[in-house]
N, C-alpha and C positions, 0 to 999 in steps of 0.2 A: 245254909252253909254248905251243906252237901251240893249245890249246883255251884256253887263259887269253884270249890277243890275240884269239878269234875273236870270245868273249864281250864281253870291255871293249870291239870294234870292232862288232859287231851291237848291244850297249847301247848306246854313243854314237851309233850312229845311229838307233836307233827308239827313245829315249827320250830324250824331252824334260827332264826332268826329272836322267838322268844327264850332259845334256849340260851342265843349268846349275850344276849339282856342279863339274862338271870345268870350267869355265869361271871358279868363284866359286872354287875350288881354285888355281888360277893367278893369279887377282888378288889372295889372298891371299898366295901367294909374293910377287909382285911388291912388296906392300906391307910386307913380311919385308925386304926389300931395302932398303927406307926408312926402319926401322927403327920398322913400325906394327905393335903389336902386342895389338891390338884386334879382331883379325879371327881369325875360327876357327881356322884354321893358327896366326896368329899368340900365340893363348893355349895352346895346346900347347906352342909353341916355351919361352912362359914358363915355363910350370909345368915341361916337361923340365929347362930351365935352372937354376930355383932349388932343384927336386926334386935335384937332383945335386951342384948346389953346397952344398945343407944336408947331402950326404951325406957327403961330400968335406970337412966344415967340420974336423968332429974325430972321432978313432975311435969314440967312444960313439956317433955321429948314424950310423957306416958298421955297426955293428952291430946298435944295439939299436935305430932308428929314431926316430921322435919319440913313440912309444906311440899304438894305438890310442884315439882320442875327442881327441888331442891334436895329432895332426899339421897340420890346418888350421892354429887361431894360433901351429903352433911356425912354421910356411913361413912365416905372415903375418910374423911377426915378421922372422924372416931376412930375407924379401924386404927389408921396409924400412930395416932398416940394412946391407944388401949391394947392395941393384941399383938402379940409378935410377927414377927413378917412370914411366918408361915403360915401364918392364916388370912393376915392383912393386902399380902401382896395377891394370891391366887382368887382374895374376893373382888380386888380390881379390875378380874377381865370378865366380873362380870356384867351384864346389861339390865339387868332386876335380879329380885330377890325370889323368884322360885316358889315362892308359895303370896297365895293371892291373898291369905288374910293378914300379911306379915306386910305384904305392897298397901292395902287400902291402910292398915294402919299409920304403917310413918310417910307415908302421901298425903294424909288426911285426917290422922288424929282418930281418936277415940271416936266422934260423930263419925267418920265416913264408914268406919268397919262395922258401929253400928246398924247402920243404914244399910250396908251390904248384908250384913245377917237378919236383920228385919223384910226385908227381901224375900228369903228362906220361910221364915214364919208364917207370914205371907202365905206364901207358897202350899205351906203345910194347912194352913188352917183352912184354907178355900177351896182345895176342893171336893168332888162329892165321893162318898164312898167308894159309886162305882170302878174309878178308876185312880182310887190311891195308892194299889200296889204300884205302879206302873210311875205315877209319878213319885213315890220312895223311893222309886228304885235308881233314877234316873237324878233325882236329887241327892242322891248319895254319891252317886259317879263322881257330880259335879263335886260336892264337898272333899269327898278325899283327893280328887284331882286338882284341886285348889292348895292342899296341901303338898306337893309336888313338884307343880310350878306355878307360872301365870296364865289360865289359861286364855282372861280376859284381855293380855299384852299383844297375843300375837290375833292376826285377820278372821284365821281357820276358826280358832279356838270361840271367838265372840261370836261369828258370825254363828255358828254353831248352838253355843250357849241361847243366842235371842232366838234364834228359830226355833229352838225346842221348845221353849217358856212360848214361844206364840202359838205354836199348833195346840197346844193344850190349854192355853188361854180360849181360843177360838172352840177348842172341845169344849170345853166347859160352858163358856155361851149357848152353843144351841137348846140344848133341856130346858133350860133355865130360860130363854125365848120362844120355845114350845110351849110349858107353863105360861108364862105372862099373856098369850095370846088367847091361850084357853081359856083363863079364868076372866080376860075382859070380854070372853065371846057369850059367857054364863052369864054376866053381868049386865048385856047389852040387852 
């Protein structure tokens, strides 16, 4: 925790640019409070909102989702006969929903988001001691950052995502191919 605050505290102060984040971060709360939600923050807040309420609407929408290629006008639609237009009109401009376990859900229902966080598990349980810190660390990134937006939606973000899971895939292979070698060399 101490190396977290050291960072956001050394970033806000020698960057300009983090500083206006966290600034334009705040006025966005503020205007969450007033019920604007037209402002960065505040289109996340929509989409969490109607993402959950479509989810929540009836059991088909908490399972099955609204189906991949569908889910846009199924939200659209919901918004507009569920939420006022200050929440229903400013979540129309947008292109997803901001957070990636909110997207595999109503894309894909109960199984795809499964599937996405078994993934993770995955991830957790394989590999070897030596180098757990490094990938917790690095699988956390991904999970809160998933919380935020999609980062699977955009080129950057995936392309990113799979190269990191493969260098460490390929880490974890060699030992583990060093071992199997040795022990059929004992054996031979």
């Amino acid at each position: 925790w101490i190396a977290i605050i050291a960072v956001v505290f050394i970033a806000y102060n020698a960057s300009p640019i983090f500083q206006k984040r966290v600034h334009a971060g705040i006025s966005n709360i503020q205007g969450l409070a007033q019920k604007d939600y037209t402002t960065s923050w505040g289109l996340r807040v929509a989409a969490a909102k109607i993402s959950l309420g479509y989810l929540a609407h009836s059991f088909p929408n908490l399972v099955l989702g609204a189906g991949a290629g569908n889910s846009r006008g199924a939200l659209y639609e919901f918004a507009n006969d569920n939420y006022p237009p200050h929440i229903a009109e400013p979540f129309k401009t947008l292109s997803h929903l901001h957070n990636q376990y909110l997207q595999f859900w109503i894309d894909g229902g109960v199984a795809a988001l499964g599937v996405f966080l078994f993934f993770f598990y995955t991830i957790f349980k394989r590999y070897t001691i030596k180098n757990k810190p490094l990938i917790y660390s690095a699988t956390g990134f991904f999970l809160f950052a998933f919380c935020t937006d999609n980062v699977l939606f955009g080129t950057q973000g995936y392309i990113l995502f799979l190269l990191f899971y493969a260098i460490y895939l390929i880490y974890d292979e060699v030992p583990r191919e060093k071992n199997y070698q040795s022990s059929n060399k004992q054996t031979s």
